[in-house]
KOLDREN-41409 format. One record per residue (C-alpha): residue number from 1; x, y, z. Coordinates in steps of 0.02 Angstrom, whole numbers, plus 50000, padded with zeros to 5 digits. Example, Ala and Ser with C-alpha at 12.3 -4.5 7.8 and 13.67 -1.06 7.14 Angstrom:
1 50615 49775 50390 $
2 50684 49947 50357 $
REM end
This chain:
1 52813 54738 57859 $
2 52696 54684 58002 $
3 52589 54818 57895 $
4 52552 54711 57768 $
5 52461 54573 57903 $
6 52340 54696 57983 $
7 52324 54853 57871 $
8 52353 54801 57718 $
9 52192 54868 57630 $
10 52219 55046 57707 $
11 52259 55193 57603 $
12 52349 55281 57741 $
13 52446 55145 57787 $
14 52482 55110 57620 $
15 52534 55259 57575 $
16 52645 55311 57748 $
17 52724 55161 57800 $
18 52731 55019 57666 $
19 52781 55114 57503 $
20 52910 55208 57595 $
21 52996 55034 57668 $
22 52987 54967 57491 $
23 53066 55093 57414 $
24 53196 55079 57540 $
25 53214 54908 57531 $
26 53221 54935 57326 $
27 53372 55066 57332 $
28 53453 54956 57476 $
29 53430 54788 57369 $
30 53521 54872 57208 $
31 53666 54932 57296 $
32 53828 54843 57263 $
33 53919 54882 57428 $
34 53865 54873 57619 $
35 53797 55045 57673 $
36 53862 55155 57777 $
37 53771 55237 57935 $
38 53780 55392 57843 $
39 53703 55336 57676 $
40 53568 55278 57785 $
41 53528 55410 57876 $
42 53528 55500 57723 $
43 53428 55403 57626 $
44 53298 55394 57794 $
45 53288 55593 57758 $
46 53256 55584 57561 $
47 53097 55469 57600 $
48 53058 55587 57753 $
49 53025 55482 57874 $
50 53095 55535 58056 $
51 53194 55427 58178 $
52 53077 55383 58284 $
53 52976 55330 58131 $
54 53115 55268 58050 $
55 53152 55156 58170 $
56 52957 55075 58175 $
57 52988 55045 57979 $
58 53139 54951 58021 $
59 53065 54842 58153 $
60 52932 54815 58007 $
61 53046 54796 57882 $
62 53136 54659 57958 $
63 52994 54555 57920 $
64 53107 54553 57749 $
65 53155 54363 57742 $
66 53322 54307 57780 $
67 53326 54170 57639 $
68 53278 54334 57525 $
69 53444 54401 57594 $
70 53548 54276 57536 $
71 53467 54288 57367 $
72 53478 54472 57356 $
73 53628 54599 57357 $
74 53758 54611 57543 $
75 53711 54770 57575 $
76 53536 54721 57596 $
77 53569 54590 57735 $
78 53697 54711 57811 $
79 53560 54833 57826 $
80 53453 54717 57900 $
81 53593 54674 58023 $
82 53630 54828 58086 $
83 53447 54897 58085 $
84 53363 54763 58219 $
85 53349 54559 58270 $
86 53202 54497 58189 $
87 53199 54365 58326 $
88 53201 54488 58481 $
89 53070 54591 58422 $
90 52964 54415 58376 $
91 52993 54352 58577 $
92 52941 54523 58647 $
93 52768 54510 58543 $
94 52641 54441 58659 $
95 52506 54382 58485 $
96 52667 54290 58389 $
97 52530 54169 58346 $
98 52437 54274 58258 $
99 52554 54253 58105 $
100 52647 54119 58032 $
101 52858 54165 58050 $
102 52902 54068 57900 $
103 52778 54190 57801 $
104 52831 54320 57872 $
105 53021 54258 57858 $
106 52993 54216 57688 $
107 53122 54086 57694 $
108 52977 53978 57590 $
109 52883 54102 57443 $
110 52696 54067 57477 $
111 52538 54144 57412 $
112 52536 54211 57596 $
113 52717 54288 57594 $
114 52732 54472 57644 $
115 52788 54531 57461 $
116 52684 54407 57380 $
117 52519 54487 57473 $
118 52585 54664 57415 $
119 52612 54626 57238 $
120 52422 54546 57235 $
121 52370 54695 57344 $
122 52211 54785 57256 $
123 52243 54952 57373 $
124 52410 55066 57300 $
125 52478 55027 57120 $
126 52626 55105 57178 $
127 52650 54963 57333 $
128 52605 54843 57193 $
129 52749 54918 57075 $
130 52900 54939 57197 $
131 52850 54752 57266 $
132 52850 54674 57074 $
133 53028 54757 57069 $
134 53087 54704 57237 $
135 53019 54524 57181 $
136 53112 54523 57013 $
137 53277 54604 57098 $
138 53279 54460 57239 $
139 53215 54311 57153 $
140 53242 54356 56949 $
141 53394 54270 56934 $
142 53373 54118 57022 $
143 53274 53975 56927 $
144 53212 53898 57086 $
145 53145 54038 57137 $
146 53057 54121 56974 $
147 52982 53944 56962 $
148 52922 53946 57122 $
149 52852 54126 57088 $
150 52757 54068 56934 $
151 52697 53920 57033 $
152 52608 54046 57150 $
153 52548 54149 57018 $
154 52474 54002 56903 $
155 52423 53893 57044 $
156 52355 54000 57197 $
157 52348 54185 57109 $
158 52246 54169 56949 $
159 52140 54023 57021 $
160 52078 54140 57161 $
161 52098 54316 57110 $
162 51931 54381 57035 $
163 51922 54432 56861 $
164 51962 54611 56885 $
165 52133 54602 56804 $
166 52175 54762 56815 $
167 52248 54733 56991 $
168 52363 54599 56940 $
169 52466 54713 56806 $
170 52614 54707 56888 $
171 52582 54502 56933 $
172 52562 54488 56721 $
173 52716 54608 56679 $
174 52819 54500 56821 $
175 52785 54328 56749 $
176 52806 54395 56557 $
177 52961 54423 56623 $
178 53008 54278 56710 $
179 52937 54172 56539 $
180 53041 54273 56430 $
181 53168 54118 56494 $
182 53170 53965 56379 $
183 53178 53865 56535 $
184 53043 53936 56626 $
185 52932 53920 56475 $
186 53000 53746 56462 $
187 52943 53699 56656 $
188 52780 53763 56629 $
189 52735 53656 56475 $
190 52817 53508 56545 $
191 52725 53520 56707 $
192 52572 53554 56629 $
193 52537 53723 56717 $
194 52473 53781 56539 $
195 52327 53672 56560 $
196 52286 53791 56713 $
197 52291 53946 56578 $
198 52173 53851 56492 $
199 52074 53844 56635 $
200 52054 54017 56671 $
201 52054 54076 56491 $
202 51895 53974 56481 $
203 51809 54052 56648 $
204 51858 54224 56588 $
205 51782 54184 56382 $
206 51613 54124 56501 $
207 51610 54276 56602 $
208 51618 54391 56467 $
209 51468 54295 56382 $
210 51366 54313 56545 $
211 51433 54506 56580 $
212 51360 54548 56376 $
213 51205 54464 56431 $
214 51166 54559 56554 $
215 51240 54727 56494 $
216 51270 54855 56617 $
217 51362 54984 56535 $
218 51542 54985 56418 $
219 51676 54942 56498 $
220 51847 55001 56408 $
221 51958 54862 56507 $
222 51833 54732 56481 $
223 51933 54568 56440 $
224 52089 54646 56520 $
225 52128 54475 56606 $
226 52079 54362 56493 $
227 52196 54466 56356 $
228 52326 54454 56491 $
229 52325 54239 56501 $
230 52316 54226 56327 $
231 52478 54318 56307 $
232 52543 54226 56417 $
233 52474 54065 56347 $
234 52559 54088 56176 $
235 52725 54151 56257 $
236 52728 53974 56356 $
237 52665 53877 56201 $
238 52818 53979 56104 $
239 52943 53821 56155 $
240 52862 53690 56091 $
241 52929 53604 55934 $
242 53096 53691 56001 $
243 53231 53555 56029 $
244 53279 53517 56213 $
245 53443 53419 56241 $
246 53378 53236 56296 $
247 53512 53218 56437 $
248 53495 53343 56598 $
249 53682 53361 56594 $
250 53677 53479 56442 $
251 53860 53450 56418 $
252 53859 53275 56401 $
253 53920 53216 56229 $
254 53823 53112 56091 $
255 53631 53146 56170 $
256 53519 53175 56024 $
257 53415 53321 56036 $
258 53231 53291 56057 $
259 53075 53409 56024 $
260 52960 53472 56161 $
261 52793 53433 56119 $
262 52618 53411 56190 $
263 52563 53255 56245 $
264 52373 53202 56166 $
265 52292 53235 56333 $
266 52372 53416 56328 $
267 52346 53434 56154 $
268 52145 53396 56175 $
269 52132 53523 56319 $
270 52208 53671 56236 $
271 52085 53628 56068 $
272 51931 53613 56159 $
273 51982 53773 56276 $
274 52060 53836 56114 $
275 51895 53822 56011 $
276 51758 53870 56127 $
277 51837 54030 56203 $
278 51854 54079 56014 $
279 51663 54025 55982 $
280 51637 54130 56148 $
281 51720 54271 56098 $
282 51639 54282 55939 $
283 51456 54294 56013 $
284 51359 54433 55976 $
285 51329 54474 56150 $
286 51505 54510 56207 $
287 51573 54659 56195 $
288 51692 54707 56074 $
289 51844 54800 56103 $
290 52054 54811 56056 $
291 52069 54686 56195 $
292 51971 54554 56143 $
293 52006 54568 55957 $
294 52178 54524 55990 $
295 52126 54391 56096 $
296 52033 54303 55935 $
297 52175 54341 55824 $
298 52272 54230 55934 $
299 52205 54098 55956 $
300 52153 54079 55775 $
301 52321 54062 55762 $
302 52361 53939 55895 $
303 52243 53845 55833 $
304 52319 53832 55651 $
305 52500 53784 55725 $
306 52515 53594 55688 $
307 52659 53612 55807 $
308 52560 53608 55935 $
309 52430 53460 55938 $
310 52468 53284 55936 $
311 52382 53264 55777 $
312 52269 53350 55660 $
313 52127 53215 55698 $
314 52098 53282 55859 $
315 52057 53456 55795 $
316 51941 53414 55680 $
317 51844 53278 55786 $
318 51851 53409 55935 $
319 51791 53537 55776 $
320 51640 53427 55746 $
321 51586 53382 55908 $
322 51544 53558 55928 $
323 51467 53580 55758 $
324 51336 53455 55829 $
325 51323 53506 55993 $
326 51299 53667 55916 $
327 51154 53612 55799 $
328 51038 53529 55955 $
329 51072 53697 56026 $
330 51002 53791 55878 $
331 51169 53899 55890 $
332 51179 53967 55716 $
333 51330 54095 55753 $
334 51430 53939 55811 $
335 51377 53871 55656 $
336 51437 53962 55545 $
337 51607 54006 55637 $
338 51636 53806 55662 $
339 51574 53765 55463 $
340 51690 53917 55412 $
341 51831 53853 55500 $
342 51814 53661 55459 $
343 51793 53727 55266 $
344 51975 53779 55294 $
345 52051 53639 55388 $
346 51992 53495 55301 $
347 51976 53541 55125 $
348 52050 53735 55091 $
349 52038 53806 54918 $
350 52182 53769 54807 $
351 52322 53899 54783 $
352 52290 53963 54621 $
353 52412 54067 54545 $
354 52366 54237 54539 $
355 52332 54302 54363 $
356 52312 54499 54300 $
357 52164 54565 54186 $
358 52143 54697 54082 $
359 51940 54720 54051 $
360 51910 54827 53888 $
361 51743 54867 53798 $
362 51691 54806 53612 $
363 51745 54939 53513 $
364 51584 54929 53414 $
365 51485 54947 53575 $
366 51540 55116 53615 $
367 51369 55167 53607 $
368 51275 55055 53702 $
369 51380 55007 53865 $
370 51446 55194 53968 $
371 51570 55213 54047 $
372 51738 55117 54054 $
373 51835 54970 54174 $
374 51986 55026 54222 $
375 52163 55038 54136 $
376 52258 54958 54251 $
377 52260 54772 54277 $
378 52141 54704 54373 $
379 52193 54552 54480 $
380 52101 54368 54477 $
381 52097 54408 54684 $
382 52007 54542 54662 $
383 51862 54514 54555 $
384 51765 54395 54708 $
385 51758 54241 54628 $
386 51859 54112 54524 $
387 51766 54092 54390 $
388 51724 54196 54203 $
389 51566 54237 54270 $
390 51635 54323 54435 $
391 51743 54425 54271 $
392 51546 54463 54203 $
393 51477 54533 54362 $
394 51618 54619 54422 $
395 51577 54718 54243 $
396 51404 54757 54280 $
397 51412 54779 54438 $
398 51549 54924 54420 $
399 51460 54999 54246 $
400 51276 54986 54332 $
401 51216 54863 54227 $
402 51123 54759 54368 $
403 50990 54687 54259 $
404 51146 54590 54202 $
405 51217 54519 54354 $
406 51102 54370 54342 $
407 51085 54332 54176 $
408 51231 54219 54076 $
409 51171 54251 53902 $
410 51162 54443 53903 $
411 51349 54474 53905 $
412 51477 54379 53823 $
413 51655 54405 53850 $
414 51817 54364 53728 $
415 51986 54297 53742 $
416 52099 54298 53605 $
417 51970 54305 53470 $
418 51877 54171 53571 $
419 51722 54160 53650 $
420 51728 54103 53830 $
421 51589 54012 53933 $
422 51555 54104 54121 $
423 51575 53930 54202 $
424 51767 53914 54180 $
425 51913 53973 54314 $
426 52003 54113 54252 $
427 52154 54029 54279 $
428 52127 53890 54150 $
429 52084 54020 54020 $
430 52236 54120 54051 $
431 52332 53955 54026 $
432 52248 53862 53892 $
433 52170 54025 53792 $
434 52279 54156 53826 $
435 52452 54098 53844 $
436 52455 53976 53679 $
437 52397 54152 53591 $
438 52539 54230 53638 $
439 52657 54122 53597 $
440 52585 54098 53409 $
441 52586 54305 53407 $
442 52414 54272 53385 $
443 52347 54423 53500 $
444 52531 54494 53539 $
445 52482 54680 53475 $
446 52342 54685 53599 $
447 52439 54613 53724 $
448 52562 54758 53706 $
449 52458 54873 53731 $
450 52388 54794 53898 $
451 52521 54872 54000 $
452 52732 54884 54027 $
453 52788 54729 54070 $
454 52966 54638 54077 $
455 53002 54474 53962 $
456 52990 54358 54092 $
457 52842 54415 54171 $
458 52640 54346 54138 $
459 52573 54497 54037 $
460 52382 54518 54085 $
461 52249 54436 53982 $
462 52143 54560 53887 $
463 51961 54492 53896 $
464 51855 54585 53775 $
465 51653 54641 53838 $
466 51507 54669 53737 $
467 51321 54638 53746 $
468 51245 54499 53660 $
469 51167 54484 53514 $
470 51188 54657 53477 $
471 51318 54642 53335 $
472 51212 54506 53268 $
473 51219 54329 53284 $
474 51421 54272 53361 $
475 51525 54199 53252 $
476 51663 54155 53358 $
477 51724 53996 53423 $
478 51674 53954 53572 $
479 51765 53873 53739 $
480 51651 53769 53832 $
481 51777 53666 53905 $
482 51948 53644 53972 $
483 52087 53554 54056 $
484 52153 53554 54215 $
485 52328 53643 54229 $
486 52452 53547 54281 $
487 52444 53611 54473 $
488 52263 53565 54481 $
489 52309 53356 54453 $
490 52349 53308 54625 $
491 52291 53139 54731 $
492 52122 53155 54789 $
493 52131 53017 54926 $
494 52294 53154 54989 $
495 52206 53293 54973 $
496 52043 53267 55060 $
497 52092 53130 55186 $
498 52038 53232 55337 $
499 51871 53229 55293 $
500 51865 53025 55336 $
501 51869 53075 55516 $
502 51730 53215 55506 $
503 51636 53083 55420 $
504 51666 52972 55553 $
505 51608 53089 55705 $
506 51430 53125 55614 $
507 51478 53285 55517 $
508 51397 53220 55370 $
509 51221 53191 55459 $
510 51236 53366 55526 $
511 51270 53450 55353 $
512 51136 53364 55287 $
513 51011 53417 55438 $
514 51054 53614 55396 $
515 51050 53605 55206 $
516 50860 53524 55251 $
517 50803 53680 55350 $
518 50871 53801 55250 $
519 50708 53911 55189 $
520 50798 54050 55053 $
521 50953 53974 54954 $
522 50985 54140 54859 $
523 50982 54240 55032 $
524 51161 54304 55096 $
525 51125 54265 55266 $
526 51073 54082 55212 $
527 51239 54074 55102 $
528 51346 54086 55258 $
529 51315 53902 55313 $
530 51254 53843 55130 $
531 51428 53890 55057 $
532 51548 53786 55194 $
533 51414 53657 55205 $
534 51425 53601 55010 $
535 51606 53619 54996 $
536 51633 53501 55150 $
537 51494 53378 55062 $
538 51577 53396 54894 $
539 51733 53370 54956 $
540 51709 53233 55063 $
541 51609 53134 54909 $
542 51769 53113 54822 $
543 51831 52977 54945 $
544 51740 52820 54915 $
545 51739 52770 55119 $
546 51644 52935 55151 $
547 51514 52884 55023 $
548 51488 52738 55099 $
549 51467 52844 55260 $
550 51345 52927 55177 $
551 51234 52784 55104 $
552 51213 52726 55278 $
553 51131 52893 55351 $
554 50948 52863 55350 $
555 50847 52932 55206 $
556 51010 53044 55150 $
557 50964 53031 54955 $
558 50801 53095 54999 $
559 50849 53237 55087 $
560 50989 53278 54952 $
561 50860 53260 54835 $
562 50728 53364 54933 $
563 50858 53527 54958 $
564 50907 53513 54759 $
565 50721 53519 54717 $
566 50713 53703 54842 $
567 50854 53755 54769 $
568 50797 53736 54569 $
569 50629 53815 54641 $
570 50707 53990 54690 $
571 50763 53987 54511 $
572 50922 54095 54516 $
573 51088 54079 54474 $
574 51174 54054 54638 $
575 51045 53934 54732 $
576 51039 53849 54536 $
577 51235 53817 54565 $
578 51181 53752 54755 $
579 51071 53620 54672 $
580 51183 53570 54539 $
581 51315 53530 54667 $
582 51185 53434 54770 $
583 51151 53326 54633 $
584 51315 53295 54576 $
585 51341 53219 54769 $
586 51188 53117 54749 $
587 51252 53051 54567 $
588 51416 53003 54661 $
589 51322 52929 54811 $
590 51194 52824 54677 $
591 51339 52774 54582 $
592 51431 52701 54751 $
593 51276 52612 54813 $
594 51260 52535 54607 $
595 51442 52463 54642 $
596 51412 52376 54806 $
597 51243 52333 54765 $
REM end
């Protein structure tokens, strides 16, 4: 395998004299006994390579390293034997300094080994496939060596190799192979050879930004490599929070079995990496294919395994750094994706239970509304909202009566006999309204009729539609108000302790800075920062420290103040809901600064 020191980006040569000697070398290396003359010369004719050629591949061929002999099969190192002394042709070669011997020897795997150079080789996939198996048939079973393999690979391979991945397919298939191993995955996390993943996973993520920049056509395997790490990444990262026997001797007796886990400098590398390839990969500019979709689906979930980070804190501090880096950048898609995910990590929407409607018309109304809701059930996740009033426009927007969808006083809707106001969750009413009328038989008749269901099941809550005012004045009771459930009553200091940290790192100046610019509270593309922003701000306000937090940001009543008045000024219902929450924080705030006056 000289070949592969002077010719190895040749076609021909390629093609003639290397793939041949590898697939020799593969049969020879899966044999289980020594072979015979005969076999040999039989197997020279299947390849068809003459004598006098086939005895130039063997001189080659004994480039083959001894130390890969004793790792492979006999019949391999009696073939090498028989066929020619590596060290008599080395003295008869006038240039033996042109090449190192233990390279060539292989008795040390190197990024400059013989089959190492062919399985990186960007000329033949074919001399890149037989070398990945002759790799993975010598060295597969032997931990020293696969380590040593992924050493090359993660340390010398995919810090140098260019970002055409494509031409280190068989390099990725070998190493998912070798990582399949608990141990191997093990060695890499505890040597910290993920962080070097990280590395390139970020160069990659950059790349592709600066490739959609400049766009110079589709490319279908665009993100191949960067796909590639990440898979890799998440197959390495699959062994922590596994238990790992605290003794090396794994049979000793009485050692208590301790976790593998990141340490917090490991743990802050794979956020930040973590976080901004995601940001990266969610840029407009780069190009979107199968490839890179999968890439964000995972590592939006490595980033929501607790497992893996030394503690939550550093997520969300890492989280907010960018938020504000991302503000004095005037990065609005970062924005959003940060203020989306924060929304979620520090203070997610409660659980509700789901709860099934059936939507029927007055009865005296025929006339006036056309058309129907549907008989089946409708469920509380699918009407868009959680509250009556997502019941009301879900009603008008399906029966086209859009003059309706922001107005609260032209429809009114009923629950057992009852009528409801649009500002309560549909879950209280099924629990407080609908589920006592049941149980008094109140409404039992119409809730037969709402559909087959068993004893033990929640039968949907019929909620009655009509137009106002059209049956003359309502005579009804009305529900303006109503409890908690039971699942609703949990500790608020518990429940919204991250935010003290995103208080902390200036989130709460930076929520307040974007609520202050925004120019159209009723616009959809507005909504995507207003709605995370307020929920993070409303949230945080129930903790007395981050009031406090928030007293001491200069002029922050003002500006609270100042984004309530816009709001009230666009004068509909959604950026009127905006402005009521912003005053509700300012009440809260007020009422703090009264106490420590």
């Amino acid at each position: 395998f000289y070949a592969t020191k002077v010719a190895l980006d040749s076609a021909y040569v390629a093609e003639t004299v290397i793939l041949p000697c590898l697939r020799i070398a593969n049969q020879l290396s899966e044999r289980d006994s020594p072979s015979s003359d005969a076999a040999w010369s039989s197997l020279k004719t299947s390849r068809g390579i003459s004598s006098r050629t086939g005895g130039q591949a063997s001189t080659k061929d004994t480039a083959v390293s001894n130390s890969q002999c004793k790792l492979g099969k006999d019949a391999y190192a009696n073939w090498l034997s028989k066929t020619y002394s590596f060290n008599q042709w080395l003295s008869e070669r006038e240039q033996a300094d042109r090449f190192n011997t233990q390279d060539v020897l292989g008795s040390g795997l190197s990024v400059n080994s013989w089959l190492i150079r062919l399985l990186a080789s960007s000329g033949n996939l074919m001399v890149r496939s037989e070398a990945s198996k002759l790799l993975k048939t010598l060295y597969g079973d032997d931990m020293s060596s696969s380590r040593k393999i992924l050493d090359i690979f993660v340390l010398d391979v995919l810090e140098s190799k260019p970002s055409r991945g494509d031409q280190l397919a068989q390099y990725f298939g070998l190493c998912n192979d070798l990582i399949n191993s608990f141990d191997n995955r093990r060695y890499l996390v505890e040597k910290d050879l993920v962080s070097k993943f990280l590395d390139r996973v970020d160069r990659e993520a950059m790349a592709l930004v600066r490739q959609g920049s400049s766009f110079t056509g589709f490319q279908f395997l665009s993100g191949y490599t960067l796909n590639q790490v990440i898979m890799l990444l998440k197959n390495a990262l699959s062994a922590v929070g596994s238990e790992i026997q605290s003794s090396s001797d794994p049979s000793a007796a009485g050692d208590a079995a301790q976790t593998l886990s990141l340490t917090e400098q490991q743990s802050k590398h794979l956020a930040t990496c973590a976080m901004r390839t995601y940001l990266n990969l969610q840029n407009p500019v780069v190009m979107k294919n199968p490839l890179i979709d999968e890439c964000v689906e995972t590592l939006a979930a490595l980033l929501n395994r607790k497992d893996l980070f030394y503690d939550k804190d550093a997520i969300v501090e890492i989280s907010t750094t960018m938020l504000t880096e991302s503000l004095r950048n005037h990065d609005r898609h970062s924005l959003e994706i940060l203020l989306s995910y924060l929304r979620n990590l520090i203070c997610p929407d409660r659980r509700e239970p789901v709860c099934e409607m059936v939507l029927r018309k007055s009865s005296t109304q025929e006339e006036f509304i056309r058309g129907h809701m549907a008989r089946t059930p409708y469920a509380s996740t699918d009407i868009g909202g959680s509250l009556m009033r997502d019941v009301k426009n879900k009603i008008c927007h399906d029966l086209e009566l859009t003059g309706l969808l922001d107005d609260d006083f032209g429809m009114e809707l009923l629950v057992a006999g009852k009528l409801i106001k649009l500002d309560l969750p549909i879950h209280r009413v099924y629990e407080h309204v609908w589920l006592p009328s049941l149980n008094s038989g109140g409404d039992r008749r119409s809730a037969g009729g709402a559909g087959h269901h068993r004893g033990d099941e929640r039968p949907p809550m019929v909620i009655i539609y009509r137009l106002a005012g059209l049956d003359g004045e309502a005579t009804e009771p009305i529900v303006d108000r109503l409890e908690p459930c039971a699942y609703e009553n949990v500790d608020k200091e518990q429940e919204y302790k991250d935010t003290v940290l995103f208080a902390k790192s200036g989130g709460l100046s930076v929520i307040l800075d974007l609520l202050s610019k925004v120019r159209k509270w009723s616009s959809e593309h507005e909504k995507l920062l207003i709605d995370p922003s307020i929920r993070i701000l409303s949230a945080a306000t129930e903790l007395r420290v981050n009031r406090h937090s928030l007293l001491h940001i200069p002029n922050a009543i003002g500006l609270l103040v100042d984004s309530a008045a816009k709001a009230f000024a666009e004068d509909t219902m959604e950026a009127v809901n905006f402005a009521e929450t912003l005053l509700s924080v300012t009440e809260k705030a007020l009422n703090e600064y009264e106490l420590v006056k």
